[in-house]
C-alpha positions in Angstrom: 0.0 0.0 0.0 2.9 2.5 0.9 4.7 1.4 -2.2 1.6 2.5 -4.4 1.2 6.2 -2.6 5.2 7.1 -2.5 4.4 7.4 -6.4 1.2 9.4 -6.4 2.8 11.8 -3.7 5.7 12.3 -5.6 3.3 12.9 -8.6 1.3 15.4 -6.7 4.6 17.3 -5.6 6.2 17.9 -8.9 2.8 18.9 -10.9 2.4 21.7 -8.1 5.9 22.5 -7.9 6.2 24.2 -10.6 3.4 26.7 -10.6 4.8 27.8 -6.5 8.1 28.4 -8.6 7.2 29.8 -11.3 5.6 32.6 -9.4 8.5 32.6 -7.0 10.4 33.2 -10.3 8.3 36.2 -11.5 8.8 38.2 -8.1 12.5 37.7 -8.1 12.4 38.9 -11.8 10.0 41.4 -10.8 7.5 40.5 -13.2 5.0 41.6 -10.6 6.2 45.0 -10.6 3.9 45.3 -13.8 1.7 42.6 -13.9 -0.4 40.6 -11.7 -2.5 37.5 -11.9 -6.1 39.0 -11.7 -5.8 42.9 -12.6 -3.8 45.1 -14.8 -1.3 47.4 -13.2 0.9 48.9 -15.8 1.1 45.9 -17.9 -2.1 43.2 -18.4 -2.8 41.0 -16.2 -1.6 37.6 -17.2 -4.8 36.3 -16.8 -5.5 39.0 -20.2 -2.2 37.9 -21.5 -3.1 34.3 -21.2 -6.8 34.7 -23.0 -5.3 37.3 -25.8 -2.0 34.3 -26.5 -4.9 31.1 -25.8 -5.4 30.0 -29.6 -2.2 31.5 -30.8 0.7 28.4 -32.2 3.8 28.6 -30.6 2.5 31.2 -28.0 5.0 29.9 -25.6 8.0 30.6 -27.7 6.5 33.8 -28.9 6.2 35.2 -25.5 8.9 34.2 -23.8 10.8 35.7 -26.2 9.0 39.3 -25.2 9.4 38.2 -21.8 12.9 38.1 -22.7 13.5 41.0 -25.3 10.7 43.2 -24.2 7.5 44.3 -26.7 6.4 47.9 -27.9 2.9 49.0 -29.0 1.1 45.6 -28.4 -1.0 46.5 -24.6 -0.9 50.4 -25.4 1.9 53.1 -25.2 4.3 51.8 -22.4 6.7 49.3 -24.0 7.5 46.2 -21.8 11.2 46.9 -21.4 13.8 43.6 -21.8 14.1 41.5 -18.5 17.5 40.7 -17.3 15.9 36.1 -17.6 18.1 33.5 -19.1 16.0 31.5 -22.1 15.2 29.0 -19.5 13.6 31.3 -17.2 11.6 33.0 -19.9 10.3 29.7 -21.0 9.1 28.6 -17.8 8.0 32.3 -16.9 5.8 31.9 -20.3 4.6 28.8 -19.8 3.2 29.8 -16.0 2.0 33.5 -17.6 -0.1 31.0 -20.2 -1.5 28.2 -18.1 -4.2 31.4 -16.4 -6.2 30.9 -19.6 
């Protein structure tokens, strides 16, 4: 019986783990700065982002590459400047951004 929930624990810990670090992630890049999960500060909220990018192919790569070098004229006048995130963190930055659709 133990042998059989060790698995499904472990499951349960690395589906939620990360989501917890990808917001982690986001403050220390201060992502939140800008943005926030429900409401739009001076950026959209990523719940906006995440409806706007929700049909969109390759959505991930295509915004973790603004995440990464920034975006102009796309939410309004004030550009999203380029954030200081290795390709790895934009990806997983994007990916968190995206799964609020």
């Amino acid at each position: 019986m133990i042998k059989k929930a060790i698995p499904a624990l472990l499951t349960v810990i690395v589906v939620m783990a990360p989501a917890q670090a990808s917001e982690e992630l986001a403050k220390a890049k201060n992502c939140m700065t800008c943005h926030s999960i429900e409401r739009k500060i001076v950026g959209p909220s990523y719940k906006e982002i995440a409806a706007k990018r929700a049909a969109e192919k390759g959505a991930e790569a295509a915004l973790a590459g603004k995440i990464k070098g920034g975006s102009k004229d796309e939410w309004g006048k004030v550009p999203m400047p380029a954030n200081a995130v290795s390709d790895a963190e934009a990806a997983t930055l994007a990916k968190w951004v995206l799964s609020f659709k």
